[in-house]
BALUM-296941 format. One line per field, with one value per atom (N, C-alpha, C, O, CB): residue number from 1; x, z, y; residue in one letter; atom name. Coordinates in steps of 0.05 Angstrom, whole numbers, always signed. Last residue first. Glycine has a CB too. Example, Ala and Ser with C-alpha at 12.3 -4.5 7.8 and 13.67 -1.06 7.14 Angstrom:
2
i	[2 / 2 / 2 / 2 / 2 / 1 / 1 / 1 / 1 / 1]
X	[+257 / +273 / +258 / +268 / +282 / +264 / +246 / +264 / +285 / +226]
Z	[+142 / +143 / +157 / +161 / +114 / +156 / +156 / +156 / +169 / +181]
Y	[-45 / -21 / +1 / +23 / -12 / -114 / -90 / -66 / -66 / -89]
aa	[S / S / S / S / S / A / A / A / A / A]
at	[N / CA / C / O / CB / N / CA / C / O / CB]
END
This chain:
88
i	[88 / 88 / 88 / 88 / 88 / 87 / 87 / 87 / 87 / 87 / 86 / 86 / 86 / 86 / 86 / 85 / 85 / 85 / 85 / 85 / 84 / 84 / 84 / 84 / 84 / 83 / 83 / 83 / 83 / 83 / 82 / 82 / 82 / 82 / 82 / 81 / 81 / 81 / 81 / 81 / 80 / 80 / 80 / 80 / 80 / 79 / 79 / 79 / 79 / 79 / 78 / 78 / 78 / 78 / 78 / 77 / 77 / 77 / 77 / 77 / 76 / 76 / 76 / 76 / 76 / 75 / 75 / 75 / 75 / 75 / 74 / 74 / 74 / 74 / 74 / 73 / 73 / 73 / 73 / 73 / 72 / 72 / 72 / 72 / 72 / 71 / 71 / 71 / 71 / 71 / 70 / 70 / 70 / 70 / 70 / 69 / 69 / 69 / 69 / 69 / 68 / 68 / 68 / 68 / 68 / 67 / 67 / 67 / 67 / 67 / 66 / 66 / 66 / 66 / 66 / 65 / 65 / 65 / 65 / 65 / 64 / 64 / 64 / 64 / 64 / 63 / 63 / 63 / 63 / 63 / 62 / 62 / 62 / 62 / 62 / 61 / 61 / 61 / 61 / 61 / 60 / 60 / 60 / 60 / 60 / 59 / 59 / 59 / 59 / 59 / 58 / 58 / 58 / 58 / 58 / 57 / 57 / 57 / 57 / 57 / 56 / 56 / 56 / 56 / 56 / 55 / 55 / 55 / 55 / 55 / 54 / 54 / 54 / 54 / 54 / 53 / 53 / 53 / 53 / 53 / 52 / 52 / 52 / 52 / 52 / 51 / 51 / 51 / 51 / 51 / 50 / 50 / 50 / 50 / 50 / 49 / 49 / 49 / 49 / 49 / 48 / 48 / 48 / 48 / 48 / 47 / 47 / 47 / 47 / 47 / 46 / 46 / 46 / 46 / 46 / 45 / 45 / 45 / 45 / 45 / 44 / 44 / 44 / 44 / 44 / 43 / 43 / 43 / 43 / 43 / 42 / 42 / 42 / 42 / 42 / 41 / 41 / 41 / 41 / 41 / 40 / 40 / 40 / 40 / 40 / 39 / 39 / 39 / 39 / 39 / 38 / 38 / 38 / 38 / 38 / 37 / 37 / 37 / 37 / 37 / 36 / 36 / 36 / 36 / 36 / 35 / 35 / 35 / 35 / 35 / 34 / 34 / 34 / 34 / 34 / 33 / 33 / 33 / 33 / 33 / 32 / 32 / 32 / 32 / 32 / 31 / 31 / 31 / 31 / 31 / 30 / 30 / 30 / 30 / 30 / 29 / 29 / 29 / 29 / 29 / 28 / 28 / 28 / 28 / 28 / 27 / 27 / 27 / 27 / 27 / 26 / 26 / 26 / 26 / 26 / 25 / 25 / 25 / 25 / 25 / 24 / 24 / 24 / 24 / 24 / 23 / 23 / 23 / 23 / 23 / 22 / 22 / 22 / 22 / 22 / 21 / 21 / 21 / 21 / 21 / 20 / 20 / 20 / 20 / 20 / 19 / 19 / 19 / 19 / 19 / 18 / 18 / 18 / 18 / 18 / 17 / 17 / 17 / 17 / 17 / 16 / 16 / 16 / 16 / 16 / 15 / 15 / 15 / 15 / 15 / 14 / 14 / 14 / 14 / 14 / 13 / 13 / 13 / 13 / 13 / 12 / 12 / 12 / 12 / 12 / 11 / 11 / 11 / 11 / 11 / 10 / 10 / 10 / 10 / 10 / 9 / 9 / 9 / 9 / 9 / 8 / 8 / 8 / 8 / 8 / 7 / 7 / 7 / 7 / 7 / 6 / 6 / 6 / 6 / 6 / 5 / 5 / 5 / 5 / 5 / 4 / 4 / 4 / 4 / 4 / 3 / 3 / 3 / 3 / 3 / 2 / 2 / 2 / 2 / 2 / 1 / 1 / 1 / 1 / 1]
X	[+189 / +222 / +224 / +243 / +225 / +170 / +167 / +189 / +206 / +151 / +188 / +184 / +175 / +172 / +159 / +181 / +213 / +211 / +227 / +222 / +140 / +157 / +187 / +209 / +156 / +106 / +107 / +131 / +139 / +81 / +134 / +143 / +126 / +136 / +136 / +102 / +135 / +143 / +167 / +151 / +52 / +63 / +95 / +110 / +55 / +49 / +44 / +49 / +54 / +29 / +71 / +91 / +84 / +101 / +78 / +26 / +52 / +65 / +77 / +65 / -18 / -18 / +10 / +20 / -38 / -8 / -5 / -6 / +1 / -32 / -13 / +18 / +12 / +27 / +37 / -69 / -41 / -12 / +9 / -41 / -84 / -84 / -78 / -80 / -100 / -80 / -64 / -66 / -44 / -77 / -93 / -78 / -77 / -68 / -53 / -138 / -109 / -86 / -63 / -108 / -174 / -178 / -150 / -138 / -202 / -189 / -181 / -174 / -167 / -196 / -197 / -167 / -169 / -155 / -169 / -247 / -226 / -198 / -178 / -235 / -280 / -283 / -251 / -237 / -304 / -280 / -263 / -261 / -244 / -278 / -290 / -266 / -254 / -231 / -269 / -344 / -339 / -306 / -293 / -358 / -369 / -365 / -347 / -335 / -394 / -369 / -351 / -339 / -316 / -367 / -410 / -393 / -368 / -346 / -403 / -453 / -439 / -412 / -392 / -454 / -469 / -452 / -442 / -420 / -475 / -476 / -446 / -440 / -416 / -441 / -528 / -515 / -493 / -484 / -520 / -550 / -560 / -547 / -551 / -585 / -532 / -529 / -530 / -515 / -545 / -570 / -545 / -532 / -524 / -519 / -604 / -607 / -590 / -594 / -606 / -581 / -584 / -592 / -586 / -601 / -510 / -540 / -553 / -548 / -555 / -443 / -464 / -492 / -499 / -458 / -419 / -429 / -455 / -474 / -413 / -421 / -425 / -431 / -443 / -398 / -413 / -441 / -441 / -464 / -440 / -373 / -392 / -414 / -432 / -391 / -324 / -342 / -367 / -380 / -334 / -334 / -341 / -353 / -374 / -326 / -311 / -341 / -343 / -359 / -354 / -263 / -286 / -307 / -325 / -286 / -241 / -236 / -266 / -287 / -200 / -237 / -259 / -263 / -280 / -244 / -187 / -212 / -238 / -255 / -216 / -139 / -149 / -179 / -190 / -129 / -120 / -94 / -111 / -98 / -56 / -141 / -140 / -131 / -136 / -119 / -142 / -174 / -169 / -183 / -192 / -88 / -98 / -132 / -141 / -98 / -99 / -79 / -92 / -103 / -37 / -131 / -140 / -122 / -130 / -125 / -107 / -130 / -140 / -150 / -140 / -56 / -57 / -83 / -80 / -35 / -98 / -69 / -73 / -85 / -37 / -112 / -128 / -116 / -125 / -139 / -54 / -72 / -95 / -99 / -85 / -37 / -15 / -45 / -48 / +18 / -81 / -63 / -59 / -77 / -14 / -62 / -99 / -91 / -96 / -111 / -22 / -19 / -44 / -43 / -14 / -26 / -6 / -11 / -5 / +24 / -64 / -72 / -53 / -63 / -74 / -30 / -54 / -66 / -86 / -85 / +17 / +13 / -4 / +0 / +17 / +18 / -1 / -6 / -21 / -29 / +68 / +62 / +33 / +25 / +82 / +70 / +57 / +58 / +46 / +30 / +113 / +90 / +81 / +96 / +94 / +131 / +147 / +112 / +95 / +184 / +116 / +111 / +124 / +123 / +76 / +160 / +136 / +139 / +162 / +135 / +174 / +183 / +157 / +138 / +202 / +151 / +151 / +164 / +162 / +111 / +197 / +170 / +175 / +196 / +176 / +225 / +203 / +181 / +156 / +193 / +275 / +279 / +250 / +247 / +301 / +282 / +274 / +265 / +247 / +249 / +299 / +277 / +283 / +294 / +263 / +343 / +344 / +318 / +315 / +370]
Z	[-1478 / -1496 / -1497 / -1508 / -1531 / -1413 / -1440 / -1455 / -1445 / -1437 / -1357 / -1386 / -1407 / -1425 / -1383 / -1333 / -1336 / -1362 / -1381 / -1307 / -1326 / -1348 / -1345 / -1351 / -1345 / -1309 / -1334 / -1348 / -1371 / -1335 / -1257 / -1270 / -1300 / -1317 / -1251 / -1249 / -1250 / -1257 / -1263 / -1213 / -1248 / -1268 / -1265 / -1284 / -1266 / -1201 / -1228 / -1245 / -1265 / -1233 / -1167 / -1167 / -1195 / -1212 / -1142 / -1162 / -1168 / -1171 / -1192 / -1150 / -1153 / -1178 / -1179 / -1201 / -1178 / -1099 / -1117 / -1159 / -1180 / -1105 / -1067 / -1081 / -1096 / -1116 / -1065 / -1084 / -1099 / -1087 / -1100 / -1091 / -1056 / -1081 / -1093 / -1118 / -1087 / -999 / -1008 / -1043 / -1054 / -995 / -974 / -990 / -1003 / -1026 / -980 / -927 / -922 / -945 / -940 / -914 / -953 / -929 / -919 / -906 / -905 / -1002 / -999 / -976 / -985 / -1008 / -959 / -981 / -982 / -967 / -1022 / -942 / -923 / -940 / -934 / -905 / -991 / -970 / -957 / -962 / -946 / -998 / -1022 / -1011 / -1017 / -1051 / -959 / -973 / -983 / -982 / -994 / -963 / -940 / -948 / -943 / -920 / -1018 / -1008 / -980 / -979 / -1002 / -1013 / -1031 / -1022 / -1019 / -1059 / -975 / -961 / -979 / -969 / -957 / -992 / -967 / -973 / -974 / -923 / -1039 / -1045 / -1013 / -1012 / -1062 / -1018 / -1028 / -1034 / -1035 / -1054 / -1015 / -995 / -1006 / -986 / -989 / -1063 / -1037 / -1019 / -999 / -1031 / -1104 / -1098 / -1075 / -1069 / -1109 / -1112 / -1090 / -1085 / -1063 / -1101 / -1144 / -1115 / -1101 / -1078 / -1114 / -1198 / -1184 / -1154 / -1139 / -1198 / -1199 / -1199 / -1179 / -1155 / -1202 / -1213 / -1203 / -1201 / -1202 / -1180 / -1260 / -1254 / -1241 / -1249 / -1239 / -1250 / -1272 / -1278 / -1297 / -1284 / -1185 / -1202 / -1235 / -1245 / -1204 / -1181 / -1171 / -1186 / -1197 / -1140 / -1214 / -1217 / -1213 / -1227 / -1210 / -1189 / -1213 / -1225 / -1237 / -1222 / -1131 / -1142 / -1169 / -1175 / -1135 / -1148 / -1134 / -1140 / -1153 / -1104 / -1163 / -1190 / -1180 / -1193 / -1185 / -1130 / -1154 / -1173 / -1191 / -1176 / -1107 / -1092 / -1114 / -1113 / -1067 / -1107 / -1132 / -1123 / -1129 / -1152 / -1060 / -1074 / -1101 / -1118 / -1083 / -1033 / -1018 / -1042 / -1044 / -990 / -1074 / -1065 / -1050 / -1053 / -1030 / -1059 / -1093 / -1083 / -1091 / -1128 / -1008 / -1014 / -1051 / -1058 / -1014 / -1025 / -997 / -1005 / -1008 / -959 / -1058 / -1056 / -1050 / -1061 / -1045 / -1026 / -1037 / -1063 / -1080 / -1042 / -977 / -979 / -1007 / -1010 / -987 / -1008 / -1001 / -990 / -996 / -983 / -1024 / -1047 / -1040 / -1057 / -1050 / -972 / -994 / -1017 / -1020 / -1013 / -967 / -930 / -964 / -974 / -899 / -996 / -984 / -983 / -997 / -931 / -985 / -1012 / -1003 / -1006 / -1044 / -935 / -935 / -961 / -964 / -930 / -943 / -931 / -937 / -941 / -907 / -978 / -997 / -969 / -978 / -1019 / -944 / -967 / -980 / -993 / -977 / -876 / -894 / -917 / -916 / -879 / -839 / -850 / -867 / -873 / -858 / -775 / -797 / -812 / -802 / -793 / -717 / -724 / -764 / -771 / -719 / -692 / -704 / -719 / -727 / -727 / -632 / -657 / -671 / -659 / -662 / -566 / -582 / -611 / -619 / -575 / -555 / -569 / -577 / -591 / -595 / -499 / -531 / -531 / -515 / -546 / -464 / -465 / -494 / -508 / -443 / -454 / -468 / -469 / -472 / -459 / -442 / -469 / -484 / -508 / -466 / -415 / -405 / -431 / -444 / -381 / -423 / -425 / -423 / -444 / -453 / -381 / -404 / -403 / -382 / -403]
Y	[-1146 / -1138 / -1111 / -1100 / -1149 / -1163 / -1149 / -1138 / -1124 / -1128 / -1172 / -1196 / -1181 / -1197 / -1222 / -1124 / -1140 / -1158 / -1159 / -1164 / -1105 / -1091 / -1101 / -1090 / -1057 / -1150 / -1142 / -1120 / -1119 / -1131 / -1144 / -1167 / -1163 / -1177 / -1198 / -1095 / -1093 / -1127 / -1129 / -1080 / -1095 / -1082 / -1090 / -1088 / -1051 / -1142 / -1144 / -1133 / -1147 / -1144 / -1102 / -1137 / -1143 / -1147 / -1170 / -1073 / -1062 / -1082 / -1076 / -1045 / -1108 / -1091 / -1084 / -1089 / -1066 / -1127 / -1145 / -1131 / -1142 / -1166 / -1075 / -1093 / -1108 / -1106 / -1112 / -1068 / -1053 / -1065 / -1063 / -1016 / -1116 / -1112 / -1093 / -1096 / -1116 / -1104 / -1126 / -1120 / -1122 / -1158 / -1059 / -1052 / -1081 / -1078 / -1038 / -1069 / -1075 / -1071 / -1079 / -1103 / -1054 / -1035 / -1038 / -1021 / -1045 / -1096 / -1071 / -1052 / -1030 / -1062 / -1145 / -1144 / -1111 / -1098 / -1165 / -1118 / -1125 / -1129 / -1116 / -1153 / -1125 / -1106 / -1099 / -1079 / -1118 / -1172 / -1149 / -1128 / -1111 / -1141 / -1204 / -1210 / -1186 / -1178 / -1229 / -1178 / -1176 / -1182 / -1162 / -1196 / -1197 / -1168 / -1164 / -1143 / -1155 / -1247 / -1238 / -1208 / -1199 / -1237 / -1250 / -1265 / -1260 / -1265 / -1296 / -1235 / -1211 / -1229 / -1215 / -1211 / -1268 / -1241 / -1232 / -1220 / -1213 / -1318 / -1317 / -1291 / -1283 / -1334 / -1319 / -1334 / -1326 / -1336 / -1364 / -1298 / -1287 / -1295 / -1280 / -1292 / -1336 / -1306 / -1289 / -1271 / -1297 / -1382 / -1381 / -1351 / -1345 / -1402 / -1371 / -1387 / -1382 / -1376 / -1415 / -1369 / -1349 / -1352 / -1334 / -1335 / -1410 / -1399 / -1386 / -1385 / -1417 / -1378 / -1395 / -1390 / -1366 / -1400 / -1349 / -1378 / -1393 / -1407 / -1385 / -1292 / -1295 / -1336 / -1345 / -1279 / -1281 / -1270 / -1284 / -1286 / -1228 / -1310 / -1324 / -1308 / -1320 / -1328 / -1285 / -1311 / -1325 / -1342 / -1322 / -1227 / -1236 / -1258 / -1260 / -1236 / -1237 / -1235 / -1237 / -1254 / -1210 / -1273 / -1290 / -1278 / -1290 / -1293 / -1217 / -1245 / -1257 / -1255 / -1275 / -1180 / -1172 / -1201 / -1205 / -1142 / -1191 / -1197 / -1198 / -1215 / -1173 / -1201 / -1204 / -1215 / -1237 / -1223 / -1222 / -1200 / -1194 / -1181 / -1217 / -1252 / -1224 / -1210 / -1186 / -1220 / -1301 / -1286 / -1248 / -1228 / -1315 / -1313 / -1300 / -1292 / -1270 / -1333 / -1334 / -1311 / -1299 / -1279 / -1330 / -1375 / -1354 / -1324 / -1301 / -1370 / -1412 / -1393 / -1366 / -1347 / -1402 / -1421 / -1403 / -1393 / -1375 / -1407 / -1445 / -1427 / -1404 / -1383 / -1455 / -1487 / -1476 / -1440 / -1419 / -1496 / -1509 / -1511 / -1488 / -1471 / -1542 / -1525 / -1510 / -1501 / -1477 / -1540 / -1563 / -1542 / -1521 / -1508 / -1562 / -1605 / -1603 / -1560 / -1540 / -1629 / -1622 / -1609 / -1600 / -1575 / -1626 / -1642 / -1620 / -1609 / -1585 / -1628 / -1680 / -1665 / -1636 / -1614 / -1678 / -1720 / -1699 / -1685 / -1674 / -1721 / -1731 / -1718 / -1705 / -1684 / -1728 / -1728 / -1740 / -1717 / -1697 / -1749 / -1761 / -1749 / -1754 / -1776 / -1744 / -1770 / -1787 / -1767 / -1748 / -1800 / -1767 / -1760 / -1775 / -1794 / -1722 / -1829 / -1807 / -1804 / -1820 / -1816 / -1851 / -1858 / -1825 / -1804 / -1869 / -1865 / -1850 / -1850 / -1851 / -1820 / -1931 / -1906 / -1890 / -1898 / -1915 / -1974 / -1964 / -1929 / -1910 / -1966 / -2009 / -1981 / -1979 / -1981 / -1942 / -2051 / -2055 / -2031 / -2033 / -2079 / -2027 / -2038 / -2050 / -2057 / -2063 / -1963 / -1989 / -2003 / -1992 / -1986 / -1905 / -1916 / -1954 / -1961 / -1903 / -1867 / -1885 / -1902 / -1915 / -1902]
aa	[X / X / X / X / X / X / X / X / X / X / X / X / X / X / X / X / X / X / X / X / X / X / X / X / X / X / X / X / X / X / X / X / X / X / X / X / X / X / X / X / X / X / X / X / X / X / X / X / X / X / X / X / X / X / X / X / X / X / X / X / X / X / X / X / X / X / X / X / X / X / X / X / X / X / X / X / X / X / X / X / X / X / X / X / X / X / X / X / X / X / X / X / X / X / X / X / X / X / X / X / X / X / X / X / X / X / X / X / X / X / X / X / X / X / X / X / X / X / X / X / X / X / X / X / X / X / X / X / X / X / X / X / X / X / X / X / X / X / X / X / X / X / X / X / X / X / X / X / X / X / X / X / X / X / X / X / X / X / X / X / X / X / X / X / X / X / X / X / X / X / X / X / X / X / X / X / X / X / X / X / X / X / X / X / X / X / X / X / X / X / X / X / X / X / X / X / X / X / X / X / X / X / X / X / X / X / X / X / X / X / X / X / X / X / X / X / X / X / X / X / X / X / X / X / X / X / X / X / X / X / X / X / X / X / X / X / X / X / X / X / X / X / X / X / X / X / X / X / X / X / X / X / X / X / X / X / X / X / X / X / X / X / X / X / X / X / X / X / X / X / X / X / X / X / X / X / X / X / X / X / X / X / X / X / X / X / X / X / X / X / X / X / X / X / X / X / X / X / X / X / X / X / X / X / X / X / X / X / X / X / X / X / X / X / X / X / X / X / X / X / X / X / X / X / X / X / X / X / X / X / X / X / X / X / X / X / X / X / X / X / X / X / X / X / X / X / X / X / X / X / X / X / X / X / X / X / X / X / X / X / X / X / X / X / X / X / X / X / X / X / X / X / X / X / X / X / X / X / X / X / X / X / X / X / X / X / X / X / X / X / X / X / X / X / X / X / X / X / X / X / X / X / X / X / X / X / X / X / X / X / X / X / X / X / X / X / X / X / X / X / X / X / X / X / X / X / X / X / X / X / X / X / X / X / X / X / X / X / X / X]
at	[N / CA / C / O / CB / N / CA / C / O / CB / N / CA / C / O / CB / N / CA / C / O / CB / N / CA / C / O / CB / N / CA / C / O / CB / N / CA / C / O / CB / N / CA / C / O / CB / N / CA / C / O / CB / N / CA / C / O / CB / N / CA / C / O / CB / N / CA / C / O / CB / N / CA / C / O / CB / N / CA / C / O / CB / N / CA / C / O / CB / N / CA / C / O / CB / N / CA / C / O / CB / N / CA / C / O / CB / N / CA / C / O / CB / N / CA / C / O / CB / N / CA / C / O / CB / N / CA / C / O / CB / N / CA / C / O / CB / N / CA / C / O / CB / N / CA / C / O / CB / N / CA / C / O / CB / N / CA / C / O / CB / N / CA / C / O / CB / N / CA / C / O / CB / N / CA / C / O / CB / N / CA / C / O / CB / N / CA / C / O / CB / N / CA / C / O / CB / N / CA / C / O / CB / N / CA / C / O / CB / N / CA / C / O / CB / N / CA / C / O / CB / N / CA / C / O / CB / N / CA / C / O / CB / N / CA / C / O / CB / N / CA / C / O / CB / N / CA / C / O / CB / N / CA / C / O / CB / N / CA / C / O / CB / N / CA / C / O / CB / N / CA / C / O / CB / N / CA / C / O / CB / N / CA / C / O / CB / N / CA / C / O / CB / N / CA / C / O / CB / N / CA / C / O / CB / N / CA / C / O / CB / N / CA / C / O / CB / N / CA / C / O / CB / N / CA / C / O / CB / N / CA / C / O / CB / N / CA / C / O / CB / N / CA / C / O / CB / N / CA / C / O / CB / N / CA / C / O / CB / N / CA / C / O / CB / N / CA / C / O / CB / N / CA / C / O / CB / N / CA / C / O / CB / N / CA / C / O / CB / N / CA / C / O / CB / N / CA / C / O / CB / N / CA / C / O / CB / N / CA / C / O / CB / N / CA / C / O / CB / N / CA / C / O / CB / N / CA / C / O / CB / N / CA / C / O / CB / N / CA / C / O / CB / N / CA / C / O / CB / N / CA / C / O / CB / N / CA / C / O / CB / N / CA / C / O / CB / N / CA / C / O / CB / N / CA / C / O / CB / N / CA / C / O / CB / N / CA / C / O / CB / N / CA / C / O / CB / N / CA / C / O / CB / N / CA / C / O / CB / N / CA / C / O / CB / N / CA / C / O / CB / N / CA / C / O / CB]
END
């Protein structure tokens, strides 16, 4: 039994915009594996040409690897099949 003047360990802290921070980058990361062609697209069609050279391996290497693991034909099959549920 702890002794009436040891402090209590502090109950951990939560911190809201870190956890939404966490959830947000998450599911980035996840929609980047499952819809790898989206990031390169953007970045070749946005950003400037300067930066191209620093961001294509680094697209290629994502689209590379989502494809080698299938993640984007499940995400195509989940997609045709919640299309042919919501369609009349």
């Amino acid at each position: 039994m702890p002794a009436i003047n040891e402090s209590q360990p502090k109950a951990r802290q939560t911190h809201p915009l870190r956890q939404a921070a966490i959830v947000l980058y998450a599911t980035l990361a996840i929609l980047w594996l499952a819809i790898p062609q989206s990031v390169s697209n953007w970045s070749r069609d946005y950003l400037p040409d300067f930066v191209q050279p620093a961001t294509k391996p680094i697209t290629e290497t994502v689209e590379r690897f989502a494809n080698a693991t299938g993640i984007p034909h499940a995400y195509e099959y989940a997609h045709a099949l919640f299309q042919s549920a919501t369609k009349p």
